[in-house]
C-alpha positions in Angstrom: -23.4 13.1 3.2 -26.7 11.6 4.0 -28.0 12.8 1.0 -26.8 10.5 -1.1 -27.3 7.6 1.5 -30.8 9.0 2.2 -32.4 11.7 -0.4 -35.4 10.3 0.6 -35.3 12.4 4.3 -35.4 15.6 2.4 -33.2 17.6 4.5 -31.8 21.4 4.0 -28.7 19.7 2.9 -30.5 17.6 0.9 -31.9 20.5 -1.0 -29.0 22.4 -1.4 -27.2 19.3 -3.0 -30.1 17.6 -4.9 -32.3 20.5 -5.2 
């Protein structure tokens, strides 16, 4: 989950998870 390692990228995934 690179969102949690990097929410800064502001993926998709990153928006679906940590919207």
């Amino acid at each position: 989950m690179k969102t949690l390692l990097e929410p800064a990228q502001g993926t998709s995934l990153d928006d679906e998870l940590c919207p």
